[in-house]
C-alpha positions as CSV (number, residue, x, y, z in Angstrom):
1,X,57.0,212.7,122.1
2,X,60.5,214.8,121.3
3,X,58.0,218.3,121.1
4,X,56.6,217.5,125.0
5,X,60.1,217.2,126.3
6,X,61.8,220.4,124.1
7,X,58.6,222.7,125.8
8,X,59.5,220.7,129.0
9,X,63.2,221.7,129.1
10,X,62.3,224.8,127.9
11,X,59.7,225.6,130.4
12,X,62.4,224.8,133.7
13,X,65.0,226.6,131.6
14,X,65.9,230.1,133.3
15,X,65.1,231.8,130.3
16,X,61.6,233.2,129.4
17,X,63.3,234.4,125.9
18,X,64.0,230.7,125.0
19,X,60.2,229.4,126.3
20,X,58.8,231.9,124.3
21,X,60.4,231.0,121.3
22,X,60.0,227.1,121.6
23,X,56.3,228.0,122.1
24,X,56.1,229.9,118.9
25,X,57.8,227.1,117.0
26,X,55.4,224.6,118.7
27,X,52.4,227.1,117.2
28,X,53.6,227.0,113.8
29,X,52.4,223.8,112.0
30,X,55.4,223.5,109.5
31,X,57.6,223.6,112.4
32,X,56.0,221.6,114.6
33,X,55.9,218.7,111.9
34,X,59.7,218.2,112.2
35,X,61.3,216.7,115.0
36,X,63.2,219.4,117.2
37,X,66.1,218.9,119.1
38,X,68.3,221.5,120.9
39,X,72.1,221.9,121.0
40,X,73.8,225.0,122.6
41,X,70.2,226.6,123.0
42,X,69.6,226.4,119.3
43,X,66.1,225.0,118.9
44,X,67.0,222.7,115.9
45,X,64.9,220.5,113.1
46,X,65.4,217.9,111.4
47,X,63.6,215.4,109.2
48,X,64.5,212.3,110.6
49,X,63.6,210.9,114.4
50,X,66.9,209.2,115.0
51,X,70.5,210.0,115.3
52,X,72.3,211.1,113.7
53,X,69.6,213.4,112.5
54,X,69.2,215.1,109.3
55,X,71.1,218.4,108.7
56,X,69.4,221.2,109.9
57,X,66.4,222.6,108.0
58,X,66.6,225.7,109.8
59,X,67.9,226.6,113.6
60,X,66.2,229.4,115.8
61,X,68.2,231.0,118.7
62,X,67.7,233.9,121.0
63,X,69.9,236.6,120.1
64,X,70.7,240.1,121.7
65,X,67.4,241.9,122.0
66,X,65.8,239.7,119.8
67,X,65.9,236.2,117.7
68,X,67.9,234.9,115.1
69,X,67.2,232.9,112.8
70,X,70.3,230.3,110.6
71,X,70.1,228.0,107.9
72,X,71.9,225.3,110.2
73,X,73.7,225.9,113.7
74,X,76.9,227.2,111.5
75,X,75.6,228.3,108.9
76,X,74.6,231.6,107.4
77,X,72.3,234.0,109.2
78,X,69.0,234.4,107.6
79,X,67.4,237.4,109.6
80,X,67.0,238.8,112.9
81,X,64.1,239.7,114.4
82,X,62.2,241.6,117.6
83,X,59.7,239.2,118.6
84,X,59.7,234.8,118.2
85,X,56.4,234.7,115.9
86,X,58.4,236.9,113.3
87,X,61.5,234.9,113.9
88,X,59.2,231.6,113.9
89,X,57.4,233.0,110.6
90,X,61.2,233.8,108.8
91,X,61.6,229.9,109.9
92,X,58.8,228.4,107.9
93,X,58.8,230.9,104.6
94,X,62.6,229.0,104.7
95,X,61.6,225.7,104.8
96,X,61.7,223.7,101.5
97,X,58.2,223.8,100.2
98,X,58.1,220.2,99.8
99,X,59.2,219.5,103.9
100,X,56.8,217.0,105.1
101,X,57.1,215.4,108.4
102,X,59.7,213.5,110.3
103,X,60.4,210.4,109.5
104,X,61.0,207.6,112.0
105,X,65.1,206.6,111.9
106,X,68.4,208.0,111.4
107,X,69.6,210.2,108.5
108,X,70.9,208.3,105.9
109,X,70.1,204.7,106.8
């Protein structure tokens, strides 16, 4: 399962801002419904199991003295925050209301 090796990587990761957060995310059922992924310590989401995935539904990052959370890893900011549950909650109120969960396979095929 993609979620046990994301909290895996996070949890030997030297960074108890980033294991926080990808706990939080792993707490939120919207979230955890997606299938995460991380690139340049953005904790990503897509729809879609396979590569290449989906675009981003929404990225979460650890910022200075807080957390940020994007549209997609370039995309526009959508708020910074103090602690990962409000970043994690800023997440889901983003996500389309109709999101359900991953589906198995690559985006687009």
């Amino acid at each position: 399962m993609q979620w046990e090796w994301v909290r895996q990587d996070a949890e030997e990761a030297p960074w108890p801002e980033y294991r926080v957060l990808v706990e939080a995310a792993y707490a939120d059922p919207r979230l955890r419904q997606l299938f995460p992924y991380v690139s340049h310590w953005l904790l990503r989401f897509s729809t879609t199991t396979g590569s290449p995935f989906s675009p981003d539904v929404v990225c979460l990052q650890v910022g200075r003295g807080g957390y940020v959370v994007k549209a997609s890893a370039y995309g526009p900011v959508l708020g910074e925050t103090a602690s990962p549950e409000e970043a994690v909650a800023l997440a889901a109120r983003h996500l389309p209301a109709d999101i359900g969960p991953a589906v198995a396979g690559a985006y687009g095929k």
